[in-house]
N, C-alpha and C positions, 0 to 999 in steps of 0.2 A: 504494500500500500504506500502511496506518495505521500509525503509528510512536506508541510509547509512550515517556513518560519517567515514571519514580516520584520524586513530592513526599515530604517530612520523615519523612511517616507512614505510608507505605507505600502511599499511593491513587494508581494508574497513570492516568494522564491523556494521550490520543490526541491525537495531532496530524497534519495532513499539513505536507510540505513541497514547494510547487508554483515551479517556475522555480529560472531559474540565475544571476537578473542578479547583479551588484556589488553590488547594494543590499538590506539585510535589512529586513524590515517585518514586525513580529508582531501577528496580529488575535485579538482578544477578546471574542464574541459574545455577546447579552445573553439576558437570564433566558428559558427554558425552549425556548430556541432551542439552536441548534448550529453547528458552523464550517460544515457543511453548507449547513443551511439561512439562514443571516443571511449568507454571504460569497461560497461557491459558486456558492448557485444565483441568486442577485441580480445576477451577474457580476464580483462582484471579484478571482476570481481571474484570470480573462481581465483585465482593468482593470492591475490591478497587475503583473503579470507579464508584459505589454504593452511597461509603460514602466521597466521594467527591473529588477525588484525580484523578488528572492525571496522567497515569499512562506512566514511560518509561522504557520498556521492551529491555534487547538487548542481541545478542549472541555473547558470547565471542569466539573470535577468536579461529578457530580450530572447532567449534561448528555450527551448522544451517545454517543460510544462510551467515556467515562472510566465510571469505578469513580464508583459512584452511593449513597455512606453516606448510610444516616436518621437520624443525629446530627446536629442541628445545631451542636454545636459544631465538628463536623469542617470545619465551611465560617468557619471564623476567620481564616484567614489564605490566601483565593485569589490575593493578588497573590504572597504564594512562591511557587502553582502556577506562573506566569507564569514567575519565574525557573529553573524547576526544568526547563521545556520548552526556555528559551533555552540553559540548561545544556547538555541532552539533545542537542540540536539543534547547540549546541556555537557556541552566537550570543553573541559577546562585547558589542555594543552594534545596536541595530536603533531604527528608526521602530516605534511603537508606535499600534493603532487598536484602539479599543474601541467597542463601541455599545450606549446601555443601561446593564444593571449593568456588562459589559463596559469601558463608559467612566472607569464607578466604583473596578473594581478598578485601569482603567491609571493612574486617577492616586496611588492607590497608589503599584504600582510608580515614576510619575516620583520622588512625595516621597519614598520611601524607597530607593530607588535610583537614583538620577539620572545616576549614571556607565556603568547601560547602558540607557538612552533618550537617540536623537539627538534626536528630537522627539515630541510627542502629538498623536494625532486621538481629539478625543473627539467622537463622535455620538449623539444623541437623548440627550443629560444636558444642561439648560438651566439657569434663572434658578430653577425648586424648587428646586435645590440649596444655591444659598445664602441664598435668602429665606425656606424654611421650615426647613431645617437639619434637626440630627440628631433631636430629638423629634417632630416631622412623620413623620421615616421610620419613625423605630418604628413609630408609629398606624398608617402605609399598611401597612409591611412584614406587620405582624400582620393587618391587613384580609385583604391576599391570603393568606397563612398559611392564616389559617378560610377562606378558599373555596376554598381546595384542598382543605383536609378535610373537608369537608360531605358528608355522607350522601347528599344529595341537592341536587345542582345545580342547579334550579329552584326552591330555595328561596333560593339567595344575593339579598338585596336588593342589595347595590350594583354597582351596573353595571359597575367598575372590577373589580372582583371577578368576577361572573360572567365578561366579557373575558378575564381570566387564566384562569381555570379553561377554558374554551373549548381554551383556546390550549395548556394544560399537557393536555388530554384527548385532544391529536391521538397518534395510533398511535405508539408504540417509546418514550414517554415518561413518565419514572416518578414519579409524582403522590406520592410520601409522601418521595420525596428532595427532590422542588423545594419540599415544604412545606416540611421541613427546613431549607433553604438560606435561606428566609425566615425563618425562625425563629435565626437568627444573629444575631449584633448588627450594629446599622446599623454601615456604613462611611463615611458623610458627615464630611465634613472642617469647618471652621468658615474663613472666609476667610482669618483669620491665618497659618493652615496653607499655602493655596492659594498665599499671597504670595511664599513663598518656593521654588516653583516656578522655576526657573532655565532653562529648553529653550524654544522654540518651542510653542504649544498650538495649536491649531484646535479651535474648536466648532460642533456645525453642527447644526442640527434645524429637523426642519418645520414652516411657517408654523402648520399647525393641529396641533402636537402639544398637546395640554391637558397630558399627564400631566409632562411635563418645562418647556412652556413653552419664551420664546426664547432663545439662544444669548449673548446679549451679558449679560445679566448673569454669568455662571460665567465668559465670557471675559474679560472686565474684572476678576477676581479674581486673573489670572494677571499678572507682571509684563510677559511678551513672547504674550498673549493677542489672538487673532483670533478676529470671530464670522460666522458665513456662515448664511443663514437658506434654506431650499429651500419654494420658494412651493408653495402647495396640495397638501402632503404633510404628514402626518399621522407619528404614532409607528411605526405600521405600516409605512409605505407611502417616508417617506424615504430610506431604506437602500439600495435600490435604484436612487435616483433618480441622472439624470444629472448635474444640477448637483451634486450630493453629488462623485460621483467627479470631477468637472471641477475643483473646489476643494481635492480632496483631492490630486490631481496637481499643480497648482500651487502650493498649500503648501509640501509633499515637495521639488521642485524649484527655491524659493525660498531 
């Protein structure tokens, strides 16, 4: 059954909560995905609830089954949703996994809450992060923005763009919220930020992901940073992948 918790401003954000173990772990799925589709059906909830972890899954606003505003400003502040589920949920301190913008918002949450993250898994956020920084994301965030809004979707020139819209067009998924969401202000941090990250990090993305690039730069920002590279997987296609979860159990258990 889908359990809701309400964030500051009244937007109800679904979550599940799957297993019983000792150990909390809350996952944060990346743009126009959902806990569903980016954790469930890739096998993480079997994965992690395996190795003994309770698992708490939720969609960020704009996303599955939460409350889906076409304001972009209502998408300013998704790492309180984050707190607002651990609340709900009634999670004093948990492992935290994000993949994606997912990754973006958890590190949020670590720098501005650090006292409830045991540790970070961020997945598919690589070396863009800090090498192109927050003006890079505006340009991109806005790219995809106009190709969700296009009239017509055969007209988007840049492949990066048609991709997203592709991807925001699959059925139950609401194209003028996810523009929305991009149309927020970037959340990129500047290294100096990063630095004072104090928990365990993991970074991990696929050898061929173009749009995030490799893992070791963003992890070398963190002071107790690790970076894990998953061969011949792509932005798509790592998430699922087995080394992905093999790394992420051994982190967790380190």
């Amino acid at each position: 059954m889908t359990n809701f918790a309400t964030a500051a401003d009244g937007i109800r954000l679904a979550y599940d909560i799957v297993g019983d173990g000792p150990k909390d772990i809350v996952l944060i799925h990346g743009f126009a995905s959902s806990r569903a589709q980016n954790w469930r059906d890739t096998g993480w909830y079997d994965t992690l609830t395996g190795a003994g972890f309770a698992v708490t899954a939720m969609d960020v606003r704009g996303h599955g089954e939460s409350d889906k505003p076409h304001d972009p400003a209502a998408y300013r502040d998704l790492a309180g949703d984050v707190l607002a589920v651990m609340d709900d949920a009634d999670i004093g301190v948990a492992h935290v996994m994000g993949y994606s913008m997912g990754g973006m918002i958890a590190i949020h949450v670590l720098l501005n809450h650090p006292e409830r993250v045991a540790s970070l898994v961020i997945g598919g956020v690589g070396e863009s992060y800090v090498k192109r920084g927050r003006d890079a994301d505006v340009v991109r965030r806005s790219m995809i923005a106009d190709a969700l809004l296009a009239p017509d979707p055969a007209k988007i020139a840049d492949p990066t763009g048609r991709g997203f819209r592709a991807f925001v067009d699959q059925p139950g998924k609401d194209r003028l919220a996810l523009a929305a969401c991009m149309q927020a202000p970037s959340s990129v941090l500047p290294r100096e930020a990063l630095a004072k990250a104090q928990r365990p990090v993991l970074v991990v993305c696929g050898e061929k992901d173009e749009l995030t690039g490799a893992p070791d730069g963003l992890a070398s920002a963190f002071p107790n940073g690790r970076a894990v590279t998953v061969p011949k997987r792509d932005h798509m296609t790592a998430v699922g992948d087995r080394i992905y979860k093999d790394a992420v159990l051994e982190f967790l258990g380190s």
